[in-house]
C-alpha positions as CSV (number, residue, x, y, z in Angstrom):
1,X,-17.9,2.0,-34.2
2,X,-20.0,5.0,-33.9
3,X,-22.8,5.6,-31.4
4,X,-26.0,5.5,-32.6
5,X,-27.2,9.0,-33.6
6,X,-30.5,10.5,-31.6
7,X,-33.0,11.1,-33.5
8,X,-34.3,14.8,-33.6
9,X,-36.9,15.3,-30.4
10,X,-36.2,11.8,-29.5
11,X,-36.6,11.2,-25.7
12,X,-33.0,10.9,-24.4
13,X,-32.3,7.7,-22.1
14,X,-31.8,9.1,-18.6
15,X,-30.1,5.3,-17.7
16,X,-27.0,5.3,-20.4
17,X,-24.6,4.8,-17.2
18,X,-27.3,2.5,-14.6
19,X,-25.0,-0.6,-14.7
20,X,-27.7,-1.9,-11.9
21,X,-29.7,-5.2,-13.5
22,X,-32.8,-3.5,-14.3
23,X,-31.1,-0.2,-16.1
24,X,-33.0,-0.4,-19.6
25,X,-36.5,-0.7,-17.7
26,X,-35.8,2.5,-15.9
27,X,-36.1,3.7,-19.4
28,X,-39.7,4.7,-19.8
29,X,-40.4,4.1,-23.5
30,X,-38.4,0.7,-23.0
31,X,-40.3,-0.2,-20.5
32,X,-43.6,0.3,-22.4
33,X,-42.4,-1.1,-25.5
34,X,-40.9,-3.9,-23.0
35,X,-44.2,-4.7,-22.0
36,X,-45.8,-4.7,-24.9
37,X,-43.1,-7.6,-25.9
38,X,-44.3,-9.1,-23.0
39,X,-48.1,-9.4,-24.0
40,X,-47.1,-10.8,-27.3
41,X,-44.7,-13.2,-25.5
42,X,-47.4,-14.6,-23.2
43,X,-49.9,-15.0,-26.0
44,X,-47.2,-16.6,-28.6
45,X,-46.6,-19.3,-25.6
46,X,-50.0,-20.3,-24.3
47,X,-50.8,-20.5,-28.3
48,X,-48.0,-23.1,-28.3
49,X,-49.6,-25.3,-25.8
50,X,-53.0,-25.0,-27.1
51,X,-52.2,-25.7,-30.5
52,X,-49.7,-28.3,-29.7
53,X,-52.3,-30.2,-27.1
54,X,-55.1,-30.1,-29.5
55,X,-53.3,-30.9,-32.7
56,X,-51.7,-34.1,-31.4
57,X,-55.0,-35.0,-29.7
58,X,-56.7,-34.4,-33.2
59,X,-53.7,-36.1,-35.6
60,X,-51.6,-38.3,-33.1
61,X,-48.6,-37.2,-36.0
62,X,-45.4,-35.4,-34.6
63,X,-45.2,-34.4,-38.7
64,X,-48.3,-32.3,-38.6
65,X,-46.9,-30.9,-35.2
66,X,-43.8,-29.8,-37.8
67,X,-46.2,-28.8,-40.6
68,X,-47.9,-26.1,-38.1
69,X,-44.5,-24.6,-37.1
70,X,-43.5,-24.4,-40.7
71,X,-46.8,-22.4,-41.3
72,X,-45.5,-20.2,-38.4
73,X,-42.4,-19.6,-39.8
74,X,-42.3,-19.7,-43.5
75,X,-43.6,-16.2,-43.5
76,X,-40.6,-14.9,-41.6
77,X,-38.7,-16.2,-44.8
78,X,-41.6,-14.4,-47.5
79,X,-42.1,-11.3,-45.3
80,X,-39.2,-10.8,-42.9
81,X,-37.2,-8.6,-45.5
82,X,-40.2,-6.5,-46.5
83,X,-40.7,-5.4,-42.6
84,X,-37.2,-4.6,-42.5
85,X,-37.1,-2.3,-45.6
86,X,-40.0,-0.7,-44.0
87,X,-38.5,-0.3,-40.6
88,X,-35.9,2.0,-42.2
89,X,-38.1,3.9,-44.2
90,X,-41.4,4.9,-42.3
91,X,-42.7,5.6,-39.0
92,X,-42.2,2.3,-37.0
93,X,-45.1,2.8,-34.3
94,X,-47.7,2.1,-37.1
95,X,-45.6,-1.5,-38.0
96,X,-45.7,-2.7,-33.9
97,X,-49.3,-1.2,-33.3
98,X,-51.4,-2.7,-35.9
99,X,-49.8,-6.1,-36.4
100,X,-50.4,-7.0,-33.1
101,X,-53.8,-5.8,-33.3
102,X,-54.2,-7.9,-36.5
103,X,-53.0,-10.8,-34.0
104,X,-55.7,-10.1,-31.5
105,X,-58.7,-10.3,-34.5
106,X,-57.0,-13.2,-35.7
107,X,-57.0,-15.1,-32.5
108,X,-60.6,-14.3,-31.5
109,X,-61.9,-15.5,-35.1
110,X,-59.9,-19.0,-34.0
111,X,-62.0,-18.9,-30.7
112,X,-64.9,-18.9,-32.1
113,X,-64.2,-21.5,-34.6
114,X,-62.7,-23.8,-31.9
115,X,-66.0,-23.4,-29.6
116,X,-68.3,-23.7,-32.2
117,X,-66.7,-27.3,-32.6
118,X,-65.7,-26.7,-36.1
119,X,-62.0,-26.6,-35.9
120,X,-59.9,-28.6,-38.3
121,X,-56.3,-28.8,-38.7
122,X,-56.2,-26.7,-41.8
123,X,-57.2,-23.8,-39.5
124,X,-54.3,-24.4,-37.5
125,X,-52.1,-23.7,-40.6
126,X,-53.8,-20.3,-41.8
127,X,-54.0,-18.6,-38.6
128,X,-50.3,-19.9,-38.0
129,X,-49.4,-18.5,-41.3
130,X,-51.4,-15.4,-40.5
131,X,-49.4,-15.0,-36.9
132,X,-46.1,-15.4,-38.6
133,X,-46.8,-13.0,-41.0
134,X,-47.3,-10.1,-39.0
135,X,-44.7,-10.9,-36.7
136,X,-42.4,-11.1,-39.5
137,X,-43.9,-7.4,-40.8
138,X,-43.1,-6.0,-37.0
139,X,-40.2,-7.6,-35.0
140,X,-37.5,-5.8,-37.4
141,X,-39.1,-2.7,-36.1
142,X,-39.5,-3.4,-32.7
143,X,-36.0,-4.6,-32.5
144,X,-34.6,-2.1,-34.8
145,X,-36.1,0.6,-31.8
146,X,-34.4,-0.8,-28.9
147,X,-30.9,1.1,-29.6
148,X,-32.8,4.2,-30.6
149,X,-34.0,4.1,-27.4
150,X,-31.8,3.3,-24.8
151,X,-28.5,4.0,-26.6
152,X,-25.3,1.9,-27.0
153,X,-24.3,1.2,-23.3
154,X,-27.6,-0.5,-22.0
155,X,-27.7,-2.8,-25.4
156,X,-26.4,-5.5,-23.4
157,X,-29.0,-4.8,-20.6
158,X,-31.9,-4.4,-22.8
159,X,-31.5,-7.0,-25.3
160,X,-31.2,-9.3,-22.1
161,X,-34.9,-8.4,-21.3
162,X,-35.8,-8.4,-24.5
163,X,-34.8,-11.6,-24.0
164,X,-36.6,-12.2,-21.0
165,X,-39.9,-10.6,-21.8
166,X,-40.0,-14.0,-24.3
167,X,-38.9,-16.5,-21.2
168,X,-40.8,-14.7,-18.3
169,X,-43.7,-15.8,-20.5
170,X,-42.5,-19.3,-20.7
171,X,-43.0,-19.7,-16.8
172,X,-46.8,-18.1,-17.0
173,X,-48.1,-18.7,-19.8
174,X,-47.9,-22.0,-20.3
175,X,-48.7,-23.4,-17.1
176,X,-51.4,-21.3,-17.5
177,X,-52.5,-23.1,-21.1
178,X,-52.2,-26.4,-19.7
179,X,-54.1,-26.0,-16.3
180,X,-56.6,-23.7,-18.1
181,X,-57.4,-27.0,-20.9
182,X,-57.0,-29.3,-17.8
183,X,-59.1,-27.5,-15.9
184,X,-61.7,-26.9,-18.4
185,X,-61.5,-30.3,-20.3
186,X,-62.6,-31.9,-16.9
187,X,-60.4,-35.1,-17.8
188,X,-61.9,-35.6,-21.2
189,X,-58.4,-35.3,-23.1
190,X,-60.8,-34.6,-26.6
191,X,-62.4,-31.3,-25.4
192,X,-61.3,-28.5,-27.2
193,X,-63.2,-26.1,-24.6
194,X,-59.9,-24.7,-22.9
195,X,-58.5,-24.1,-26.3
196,X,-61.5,-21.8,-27.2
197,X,-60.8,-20.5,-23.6
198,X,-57.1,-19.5,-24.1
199,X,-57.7,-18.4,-27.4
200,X,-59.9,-15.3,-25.9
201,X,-57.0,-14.7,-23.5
202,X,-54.2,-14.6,-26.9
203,X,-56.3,-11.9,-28.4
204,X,-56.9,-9.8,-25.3
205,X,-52.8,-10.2,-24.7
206,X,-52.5,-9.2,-28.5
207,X,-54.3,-6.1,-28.0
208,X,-52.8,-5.0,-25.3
209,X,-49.5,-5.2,-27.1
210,X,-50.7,-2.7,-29.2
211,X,-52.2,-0.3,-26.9
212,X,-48.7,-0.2,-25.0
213,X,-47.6,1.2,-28.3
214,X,-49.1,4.7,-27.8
215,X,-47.5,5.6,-24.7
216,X,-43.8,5.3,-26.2
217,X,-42.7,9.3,-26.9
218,X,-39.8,8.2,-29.1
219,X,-40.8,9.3,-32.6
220,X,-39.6,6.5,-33.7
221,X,-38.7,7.8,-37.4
222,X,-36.3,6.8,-39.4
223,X,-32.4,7.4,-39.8
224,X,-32.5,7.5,-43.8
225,X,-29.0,8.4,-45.3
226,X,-30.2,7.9,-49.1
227,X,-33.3,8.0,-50.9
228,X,-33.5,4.7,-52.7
229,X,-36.1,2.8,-53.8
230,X,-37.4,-0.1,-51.3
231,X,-35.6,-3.2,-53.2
232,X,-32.3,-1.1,-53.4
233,X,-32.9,-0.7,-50.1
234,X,-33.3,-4.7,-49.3
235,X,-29.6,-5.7,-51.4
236,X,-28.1,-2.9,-49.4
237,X,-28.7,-4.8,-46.6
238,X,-28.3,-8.1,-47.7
239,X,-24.9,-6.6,-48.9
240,X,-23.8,-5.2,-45.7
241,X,-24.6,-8.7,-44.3
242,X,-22.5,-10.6,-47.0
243,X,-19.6,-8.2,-46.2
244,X,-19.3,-8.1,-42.8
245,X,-17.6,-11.4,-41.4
246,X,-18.8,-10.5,-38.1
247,X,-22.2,-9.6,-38.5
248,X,-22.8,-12.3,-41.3
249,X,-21.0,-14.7,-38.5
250,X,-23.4,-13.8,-36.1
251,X,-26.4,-14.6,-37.7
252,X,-25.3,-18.1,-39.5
253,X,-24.7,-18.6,-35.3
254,X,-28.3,-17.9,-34.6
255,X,-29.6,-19.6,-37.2
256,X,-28.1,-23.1,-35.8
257,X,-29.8,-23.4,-32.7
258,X,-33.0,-22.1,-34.9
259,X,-32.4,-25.4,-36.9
260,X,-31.3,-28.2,-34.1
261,X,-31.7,-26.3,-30.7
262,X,-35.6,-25.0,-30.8
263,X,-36.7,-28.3,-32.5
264,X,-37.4,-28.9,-28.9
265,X,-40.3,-26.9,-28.5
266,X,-42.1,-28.1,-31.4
267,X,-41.7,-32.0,-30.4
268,X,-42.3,-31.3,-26.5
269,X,-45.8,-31.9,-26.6
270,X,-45.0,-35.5,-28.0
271,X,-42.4,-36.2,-26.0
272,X,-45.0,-35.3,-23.0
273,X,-47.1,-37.9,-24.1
274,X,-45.2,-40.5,-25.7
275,X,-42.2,-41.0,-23.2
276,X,-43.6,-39.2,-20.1
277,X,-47.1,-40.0,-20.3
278,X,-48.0,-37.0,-19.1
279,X,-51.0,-34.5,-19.8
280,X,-51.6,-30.7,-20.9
281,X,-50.8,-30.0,-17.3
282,X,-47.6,-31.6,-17.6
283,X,-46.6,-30.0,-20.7
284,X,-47.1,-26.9,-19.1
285,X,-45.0,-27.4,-16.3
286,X,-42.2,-28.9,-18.6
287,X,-42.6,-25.3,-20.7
288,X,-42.6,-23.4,-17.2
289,X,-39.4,-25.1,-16.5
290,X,-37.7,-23.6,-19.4
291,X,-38.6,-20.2,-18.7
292,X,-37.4,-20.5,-15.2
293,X,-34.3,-21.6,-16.6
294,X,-34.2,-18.8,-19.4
295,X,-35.3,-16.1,-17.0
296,X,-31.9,-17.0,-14.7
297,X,-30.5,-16.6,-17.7
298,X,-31.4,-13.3,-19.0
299,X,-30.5,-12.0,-15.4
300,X,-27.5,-13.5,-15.5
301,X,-26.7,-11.7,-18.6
302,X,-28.2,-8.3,-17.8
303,X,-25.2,-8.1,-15.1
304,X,-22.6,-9.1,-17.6
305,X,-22.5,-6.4,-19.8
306,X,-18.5,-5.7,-19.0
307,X,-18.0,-10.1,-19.7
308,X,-14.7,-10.9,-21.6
309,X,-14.2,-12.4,-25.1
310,X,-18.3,-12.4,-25.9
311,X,-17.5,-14.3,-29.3
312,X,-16.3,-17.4,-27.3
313,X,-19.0,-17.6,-25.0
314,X,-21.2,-17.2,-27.9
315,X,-19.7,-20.5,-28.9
316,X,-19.6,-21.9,-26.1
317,X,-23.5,-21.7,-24.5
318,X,-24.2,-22.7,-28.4
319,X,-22.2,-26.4,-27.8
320,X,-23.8,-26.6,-24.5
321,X,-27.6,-25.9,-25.7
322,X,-26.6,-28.7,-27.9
323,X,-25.4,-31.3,-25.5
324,X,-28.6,-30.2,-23.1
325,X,-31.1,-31.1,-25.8
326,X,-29.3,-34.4,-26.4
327,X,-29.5,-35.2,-22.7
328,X,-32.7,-34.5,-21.9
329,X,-33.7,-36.8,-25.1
330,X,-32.6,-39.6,-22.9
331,X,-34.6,-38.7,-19.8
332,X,-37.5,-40.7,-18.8
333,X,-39.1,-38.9,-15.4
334,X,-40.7,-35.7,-14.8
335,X,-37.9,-34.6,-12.5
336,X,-35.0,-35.0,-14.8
337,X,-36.7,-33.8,-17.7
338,X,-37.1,-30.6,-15.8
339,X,-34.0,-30.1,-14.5
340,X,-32.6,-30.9,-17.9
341,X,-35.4,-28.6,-20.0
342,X,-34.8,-25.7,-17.3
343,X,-30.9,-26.7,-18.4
344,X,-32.0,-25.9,-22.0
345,X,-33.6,-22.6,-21.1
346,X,-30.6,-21.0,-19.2
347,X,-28.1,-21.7,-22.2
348,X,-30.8,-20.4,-24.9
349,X,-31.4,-17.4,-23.5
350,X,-27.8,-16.3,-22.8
351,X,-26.7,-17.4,-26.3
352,X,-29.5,-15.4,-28.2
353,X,-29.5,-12.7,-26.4
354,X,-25.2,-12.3,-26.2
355,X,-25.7,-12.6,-30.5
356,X,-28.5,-10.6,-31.0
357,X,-26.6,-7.9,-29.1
358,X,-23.1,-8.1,-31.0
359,X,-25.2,-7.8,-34.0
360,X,-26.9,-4.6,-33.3
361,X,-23.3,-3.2,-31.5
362,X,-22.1,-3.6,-35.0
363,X,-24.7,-2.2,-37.1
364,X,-25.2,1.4,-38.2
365,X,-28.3,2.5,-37.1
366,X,-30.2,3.3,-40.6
367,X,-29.2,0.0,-41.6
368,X,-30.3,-2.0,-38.2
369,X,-34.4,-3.0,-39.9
370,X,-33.0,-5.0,-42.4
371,X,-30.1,-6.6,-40.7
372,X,-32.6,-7.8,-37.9
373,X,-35.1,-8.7,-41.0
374,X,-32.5,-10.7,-42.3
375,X,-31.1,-12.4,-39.1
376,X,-35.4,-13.2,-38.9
377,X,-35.7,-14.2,-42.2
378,X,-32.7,-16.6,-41.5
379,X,-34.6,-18.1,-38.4
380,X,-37.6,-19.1,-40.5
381,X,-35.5,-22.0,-42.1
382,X,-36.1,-23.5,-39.1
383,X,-38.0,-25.7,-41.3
384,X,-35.1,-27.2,-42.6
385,X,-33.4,-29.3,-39.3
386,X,-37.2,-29.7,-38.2
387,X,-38.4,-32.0,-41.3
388,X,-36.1,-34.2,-40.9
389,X,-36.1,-34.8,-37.4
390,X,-39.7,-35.1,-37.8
391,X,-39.2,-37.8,-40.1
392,X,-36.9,-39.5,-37.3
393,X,-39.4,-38.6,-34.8
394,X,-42.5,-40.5,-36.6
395,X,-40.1,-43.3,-38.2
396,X,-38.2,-44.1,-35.1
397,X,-38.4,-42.8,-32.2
398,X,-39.0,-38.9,-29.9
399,X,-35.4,-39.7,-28.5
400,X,-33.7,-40.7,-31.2
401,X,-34.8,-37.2,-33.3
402,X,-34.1,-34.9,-30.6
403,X,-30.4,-36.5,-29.6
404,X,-29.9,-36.2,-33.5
405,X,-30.9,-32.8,-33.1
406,X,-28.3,-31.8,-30.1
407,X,-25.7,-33.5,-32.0
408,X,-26.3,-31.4,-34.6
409,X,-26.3,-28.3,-33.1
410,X,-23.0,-29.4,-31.3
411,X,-21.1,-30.7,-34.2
412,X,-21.9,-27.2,-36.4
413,X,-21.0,-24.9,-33.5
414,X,-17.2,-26.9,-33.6
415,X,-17.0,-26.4,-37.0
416,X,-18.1,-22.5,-37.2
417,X,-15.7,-22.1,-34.0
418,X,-12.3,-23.4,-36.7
419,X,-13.8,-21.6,-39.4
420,X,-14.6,-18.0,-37.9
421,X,-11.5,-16.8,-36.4
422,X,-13.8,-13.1,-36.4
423,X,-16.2,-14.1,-33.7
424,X,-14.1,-15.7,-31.6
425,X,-12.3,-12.3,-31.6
426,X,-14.9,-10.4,-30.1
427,X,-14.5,-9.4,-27.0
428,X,-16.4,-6.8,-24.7
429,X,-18.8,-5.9,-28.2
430,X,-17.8,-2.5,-28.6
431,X,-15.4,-1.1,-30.5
């Protein structure tokens, strides 16, 4: 595979050879890109909590708890290919400054309908639709960049803080949703003062996402090789996808734990309160838990960029993720849910980050927008193993829908390890 080609006045990475943990931060447009991740990260998680807490407090229904995350993610289904034909076409700083930005307006309009007591469920659903739209508009880019950036040796590094920008967020920002509803909602579990509260902070963390955005020197143009229209552009992709066994391997990988291993996060706030009996305080801690666990992970990985046979371990943290959500279904304290969650968080962050980073080792660079569009795209059927353990959920139990989910998870990572003899070929990544 050839390295990816710098861009004319592109700002060289100074780090290609740093094989220290924090290589791809010593980066500088990484780093400010990095952070700008980070803000989104933060806001994306304490919006989790808020929405969660007040949603079940206003519904008492695990299936509208699935109805908001399918407003969330349908849109990385609709839109998810169009930001990816754009990301190899245009400028991508415009794409990861202004959606953000749209983020932040969107947020602060949700504040003031939640303290002006007016709130309903359906507003849930836009703005979630609304947030999931221009994430699926400017993640292709933003991920698409990474590469151009710090070139093919620190892939491994930066795609593992990638990675971690997501779970450092899960151990800050929603502790900080839950004690900032707690703390606000003065014991009346009906207020919806803290939510108003944290959705201020979600728009200022939006915004600063996209102020982060104009310090990055990379020009950040595109690698074009033809001229073709936009939907030429799209089945190019699509057809590089369908005939690469590797690539296309990849991605029906990250889709499963999409499906059965992040159902998790959408039925946490019920399991809080239905098994655990615990408050917004709780779920907070339970979320902070995971991102400890993921951000062990991510450093775990940012050191293993030399690791052996990467397609197996792939596999492997997959069927574990699997047998962790399963377990910690069957948990009834605080303590061994948070071991077990923290568990959870470890495994996740290794596995996406190890597949999102054999996918862009094996992608040409003016193709690497849509083939991240389209491993997106593929996350927003997330959808379809959430429904039905919803239905589970509300018709028989929180445990017995999210063991149904590990199994899941388990049994289709056994059966894509007999039937893909190409990923559990890979070995270091690169060829």
């Amino acid at each position: 595979m050839k390295s990816p080609v710098q861009e004319p006045g592109a700002a060289i990475p100074t780090a290609n050879h740093d094989k220290s943990t924090f290589a791809s931060l010593k980066v500088s447009d990484y780093r400010y890109l990095w952070i700008g991740m980070l803000g989104s990260a933060f806001a994306m998680n304490m919006q989790l909590v808020a929405q969660g807490w007040l949603v079940y407090e206003m519904t008492s229904s695990a299936m509208n708890l699935t109805y908001v995350t399918l407003a969330f993610m349908l849109p990385q289904i609709i839109f998810s290919p169009i930001g990816g034909v754009l990301a190899d076409r245009i400028n991508k700083k415009p794409i990861i400054t202004w959606a953000p930005l749209a983020n932040g307006i969107a947020t602060l309009a949700m504040a003031y309908v939640v303290f002006n007591d007016h709130v309903t469920f359906e507003h849930f659903i836009v703005v979630g639709f609304f947030n999931g739209t221009a994430l699926a508009i400017s993640i292709p880019a933003r991920t698409a960049l990474i590469p151009e950036i710090v070139g093919e040796k620190l892939m491994f590094n930066a795609m593992a803080f990638n990675t971690a920008s997501w779970n450092l967020s899960r151990i800050l920002g929603p502790a900080l949703a839950g004690f900032m509803i707690a703390i606000f909602a003065e014991g009346d579990t009906t207020s919806s003062y803290g939510v108003g509260l944290v959705y201020i902070v979600l728009s200022v963390l939006y915004m600063t996402s996209a102020v982060t955005v104009a310090f990055i020197k990379h020009d950040c143009e595109p690698n074009r090789t033809n001229n073709n229209g936009p939907m030429t552009d799209l089945i190019e992709g699509m057809n590089y996808v369908k005939g690469s066994p590797i690539v296309g391997g990849l991605i029906l990988l990250s889709i499963y734990p999409f499906l059965f291993g992040i159902s998790i996060n959408t039925f946490l706030p019920a399991f809080n309160t239905d098994v655990l009996n615990g408050g917004p305080d709780d779920l907070g801690f339970l979320m902070t838990a995971m991102g400890v666990g993921a951000i062990g992970g991510s450093l775990v990985l940012a050191r293993l960029v030399s690791l052996k046979h990467k397609g197996n371990w792939t596999l492997f943290t997959s069927l574990c993720w699997g047998a962790a959500v399963a377990i910690f279904a069957t948990t009834e304290s605080i303590l061994w849910s948070t071991i077990t969650i923290g568990c959870i968080g470890f495994l996740s962050a290794i596995n996406m980050s190890m597949n999102r980073s054999l996918v862009q080792l094996q992608v040409e660079q003016s193709m690497r927008g849509r083939v991240m569009s389209i491993d997106m795209m593929s996350h927003g059927l997330m959808p379809i193993g959430i429904i039905p353990i919803g239905y589970i959920v509300d018709n028989y139990s929180i445990q017995a829908g999210l063991v149904t989910s590990g199994v899941m998870l388990m049994l289709l990572t056994i059966i894509s390890a007999f039937l893909m003899p190409s990923i559990r070929g890979i070995d270091t990544g690169y060829s």
